[in-house]
C-alpha positions in Angstrom: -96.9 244.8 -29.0 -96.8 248.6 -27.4 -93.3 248.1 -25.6 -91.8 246.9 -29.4 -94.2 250.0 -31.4 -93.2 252.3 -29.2 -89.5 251.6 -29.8 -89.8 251.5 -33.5 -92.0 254.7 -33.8 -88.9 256.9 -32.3 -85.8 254.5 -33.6 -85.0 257.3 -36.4 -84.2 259.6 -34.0 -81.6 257.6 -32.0 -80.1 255.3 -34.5 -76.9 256.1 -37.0 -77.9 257.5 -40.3 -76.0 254.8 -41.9 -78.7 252.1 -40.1 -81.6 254.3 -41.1 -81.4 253.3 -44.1 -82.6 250.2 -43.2 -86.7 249.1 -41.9 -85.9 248.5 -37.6 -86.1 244.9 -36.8 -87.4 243.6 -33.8 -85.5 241.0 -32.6 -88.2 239.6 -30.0 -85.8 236.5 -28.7 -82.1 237.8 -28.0 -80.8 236.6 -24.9 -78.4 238.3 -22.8 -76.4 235.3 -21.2 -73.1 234.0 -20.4 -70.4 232.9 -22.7 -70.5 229.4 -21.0 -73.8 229.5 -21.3 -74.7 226.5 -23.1 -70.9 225.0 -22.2 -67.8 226.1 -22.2 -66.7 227.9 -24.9 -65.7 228.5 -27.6 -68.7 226.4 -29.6 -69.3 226.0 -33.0 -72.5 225.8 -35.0 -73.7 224.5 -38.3 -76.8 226.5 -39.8 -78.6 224.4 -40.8 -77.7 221.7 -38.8 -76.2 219.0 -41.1 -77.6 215.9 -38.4 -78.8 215.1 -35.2 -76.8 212.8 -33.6 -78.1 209.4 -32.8 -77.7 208.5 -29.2 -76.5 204.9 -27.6 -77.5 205.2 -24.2 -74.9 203.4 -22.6 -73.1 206.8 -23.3 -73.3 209.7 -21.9 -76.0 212.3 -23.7 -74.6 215.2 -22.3 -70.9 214.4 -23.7 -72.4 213.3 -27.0 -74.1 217.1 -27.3 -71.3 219.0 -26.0 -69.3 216.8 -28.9 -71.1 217.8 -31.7 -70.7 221.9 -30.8 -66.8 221.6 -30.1 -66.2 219.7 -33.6 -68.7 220.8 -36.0 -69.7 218.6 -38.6 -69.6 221.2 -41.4 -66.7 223.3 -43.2 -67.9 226.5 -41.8 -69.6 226.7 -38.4 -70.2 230.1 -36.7 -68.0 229.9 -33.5 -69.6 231.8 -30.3 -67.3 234.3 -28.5 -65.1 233.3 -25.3 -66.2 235.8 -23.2 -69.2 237.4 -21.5 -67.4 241.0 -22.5 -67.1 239.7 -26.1 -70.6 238.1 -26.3 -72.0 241.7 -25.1 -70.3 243.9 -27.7 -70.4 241.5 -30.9 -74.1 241.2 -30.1 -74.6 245.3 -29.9 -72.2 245.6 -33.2 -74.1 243.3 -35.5 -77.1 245.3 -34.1 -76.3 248.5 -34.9 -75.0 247.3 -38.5 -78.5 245.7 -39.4 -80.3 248.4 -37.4 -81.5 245.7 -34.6 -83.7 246.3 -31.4 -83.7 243.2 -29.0 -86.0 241.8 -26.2 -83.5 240.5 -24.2 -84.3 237.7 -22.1 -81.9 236.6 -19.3 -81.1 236.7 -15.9 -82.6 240.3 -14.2 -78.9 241.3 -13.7 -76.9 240.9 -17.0 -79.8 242.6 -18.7 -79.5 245.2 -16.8 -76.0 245.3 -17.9 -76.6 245.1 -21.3 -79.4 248.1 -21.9 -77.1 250.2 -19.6 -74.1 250.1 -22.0 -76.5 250.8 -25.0 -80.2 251.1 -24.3 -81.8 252.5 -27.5 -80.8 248.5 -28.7 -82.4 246.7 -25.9 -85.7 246.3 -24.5 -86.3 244.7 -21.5 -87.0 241.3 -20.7 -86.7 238.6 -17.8 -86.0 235.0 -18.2 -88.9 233.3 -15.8 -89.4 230.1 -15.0 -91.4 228.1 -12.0 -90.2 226.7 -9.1 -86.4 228.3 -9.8 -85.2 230.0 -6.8 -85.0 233.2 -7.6 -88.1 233.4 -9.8 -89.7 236.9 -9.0 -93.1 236.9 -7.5 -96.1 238.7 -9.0 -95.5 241.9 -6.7 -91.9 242.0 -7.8 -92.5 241.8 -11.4 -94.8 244.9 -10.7 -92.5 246.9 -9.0 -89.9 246.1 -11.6 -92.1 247.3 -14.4 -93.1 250.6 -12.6 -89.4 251.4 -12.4 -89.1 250.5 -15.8 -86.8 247.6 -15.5 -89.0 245.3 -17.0 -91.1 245.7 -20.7 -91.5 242.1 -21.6 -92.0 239.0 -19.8 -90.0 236.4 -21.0 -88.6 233.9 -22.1 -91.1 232.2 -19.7 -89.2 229.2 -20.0 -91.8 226.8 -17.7 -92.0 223.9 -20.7 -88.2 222.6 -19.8 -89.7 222.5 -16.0 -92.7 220.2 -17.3 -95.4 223.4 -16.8 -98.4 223.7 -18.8 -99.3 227.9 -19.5 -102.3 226.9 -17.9 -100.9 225.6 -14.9 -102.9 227.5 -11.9 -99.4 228.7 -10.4 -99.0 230.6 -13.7 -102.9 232.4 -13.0 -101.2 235.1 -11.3 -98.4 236.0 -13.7 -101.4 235.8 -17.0 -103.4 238.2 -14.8 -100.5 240.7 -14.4 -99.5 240.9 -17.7 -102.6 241.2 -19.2 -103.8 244.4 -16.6 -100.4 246.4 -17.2 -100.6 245.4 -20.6 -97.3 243.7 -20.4 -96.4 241.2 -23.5 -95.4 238.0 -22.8 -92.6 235.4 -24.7 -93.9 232.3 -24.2 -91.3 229.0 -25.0 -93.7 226.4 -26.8 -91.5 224.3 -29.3 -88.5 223.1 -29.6 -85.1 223.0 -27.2 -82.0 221.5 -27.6 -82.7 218.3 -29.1 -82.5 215.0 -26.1 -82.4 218.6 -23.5 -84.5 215.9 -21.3 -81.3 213.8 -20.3 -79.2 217.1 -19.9 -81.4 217.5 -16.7 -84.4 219.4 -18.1 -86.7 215.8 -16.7 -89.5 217.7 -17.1 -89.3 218.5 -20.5 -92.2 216.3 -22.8 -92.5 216.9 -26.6 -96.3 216.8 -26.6 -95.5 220.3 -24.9 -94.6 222.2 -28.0 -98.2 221.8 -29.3 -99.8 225.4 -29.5 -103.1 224.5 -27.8 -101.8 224.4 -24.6 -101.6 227.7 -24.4 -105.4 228.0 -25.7 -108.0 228.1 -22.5 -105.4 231.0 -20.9 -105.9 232.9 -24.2 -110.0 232.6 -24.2 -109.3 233.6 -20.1 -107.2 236.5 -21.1 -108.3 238.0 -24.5 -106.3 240.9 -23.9 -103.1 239.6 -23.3 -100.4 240.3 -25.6 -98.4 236.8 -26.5 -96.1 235.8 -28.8 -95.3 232.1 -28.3 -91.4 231.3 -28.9 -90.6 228.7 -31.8 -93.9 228.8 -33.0 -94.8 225.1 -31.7 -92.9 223.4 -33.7 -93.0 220.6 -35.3 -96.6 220.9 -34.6 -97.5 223.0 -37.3 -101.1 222.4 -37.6 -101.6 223.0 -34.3 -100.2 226.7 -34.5 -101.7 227.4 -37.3 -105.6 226.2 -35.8 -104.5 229.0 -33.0 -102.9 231.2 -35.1 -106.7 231.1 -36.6 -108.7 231.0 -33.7 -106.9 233.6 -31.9 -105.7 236.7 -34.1 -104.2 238.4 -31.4 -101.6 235.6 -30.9 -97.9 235.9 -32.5 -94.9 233.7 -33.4 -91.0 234.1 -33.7 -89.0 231.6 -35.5 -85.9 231.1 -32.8 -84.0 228.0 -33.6 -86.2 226.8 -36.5 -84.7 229.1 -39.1 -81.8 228.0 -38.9 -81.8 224.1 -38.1 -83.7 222.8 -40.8 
């Protein structure tokens, strides 16, 4: 992807000596968000995750989830900061220590935010999703990109919304990204697990198969993709479009660490 070469090629001239010492990596699915987030915090993580809960639906989903991050059922969870502030400067410090540069993927504002306060870490990226309220139209996405606001586009988030990447609403955005030459972060995989009855109703597992994402690839051959959580479970699938089209990419977000 040119937006992520382009940052490694001149990342020895910018970053510590100490950090130089180690290869860049590009983190391509770091989200700049809230604290609260995903709930209110502090919550705690087990990697890997020990179980998934099992769910009796005259209960409440949502409290059964939120349950299962405020007690932890392991000896050592990672625990997630209690403030936006916090969240922002642990983020750039383990960064700097492994010699990290990040697509960041949130809302327009708060990555803003974040590549202000250190932007040889950060490249920028734009949570997007269909039919929100404030999603940014074509011409906006542009103009964002020829002020340099905006290097990647994604996490296009459109599979918790129920929307295929070839929906015909999404014709414009493929178009875009493939004339500026604008890579894209695709979500196809996994979410939180049961994220359906946490008001996601459009979310549908046969979504995270790969070959959804197939006749906008033949359409576009020179967009530049890299398709978030590399469809899992649905390995085979990835891999017969990892084959088919050698221009697509994976990252590995949430399945490295909750198997």
């Amino acid at each position: 992807m040119r937006a992520v070469a382009a940052v490694a090629a001149f990342a020895t001239l910018v970053i510590p000596l100490a950090a130089q010492q180690r290869e860049p990596i590009i983190d391509v699915h770091m989200h700049a968000l809230a604290a609260d987030a995903q709930g209110p915090p502090p919550l705690g993580m087990c990697t890997p995750f020990p179980e998934f809960p099992a769910w009796d639906p005259a209960t409440s989903y949502g409290d059964l989830f939120i349950r299962q991050l405020k007690k932890p059922a392991c000896a050592d969870p990672i625990w997630s900061p209690t403030t936006d502030d916090e969240l922002m400067k642990e983020t750039l410090a383990i960064a700097e220590r492994r010699n990290i540069i990040g697509v960041l993927s949130g809302p327009a504002a708060r990555v803003e935010a974040w590549a202000r306060v250190n932007p040889r870490r950060f490249i920028r990226g734009l949570s997007f999703q269909l039919g929100d309220k404030d999603t940014p139209s074509p011409a906006a996405l542009r103009a964002m990109h020829g002020r340099g606001d905006l290097q990647v586009l994604g996490e296009v988030a459109n599979q918790y919304a129920g929307i295929l990447p070839g929906d015909p609403r999404m014709e414009p955005y493929w178009a875009l990204a493939e004339e500026l030459d604008m890579p894209v972060g695709i979500h196809i995989g996994p979410g939180p697990s049961g994220v359906i009855y946490m008001g996601a109703t459009g979310y549908r597992a046969h979504m995270h198969s790969a070959l959804t994402i197939e006749e906008v690839l033949v359409k576009h051959p020179k967009l530049r993709v890299y398709i978030m959580h590399a469809g899992y479970p649905m390995i085979d699938d990835m891999l017969a479009v990892l084959y088919a089209h050698p221009q697509v990419y994976v990252d590995v977000g949430v399945i490295v660490y909750n198997q």
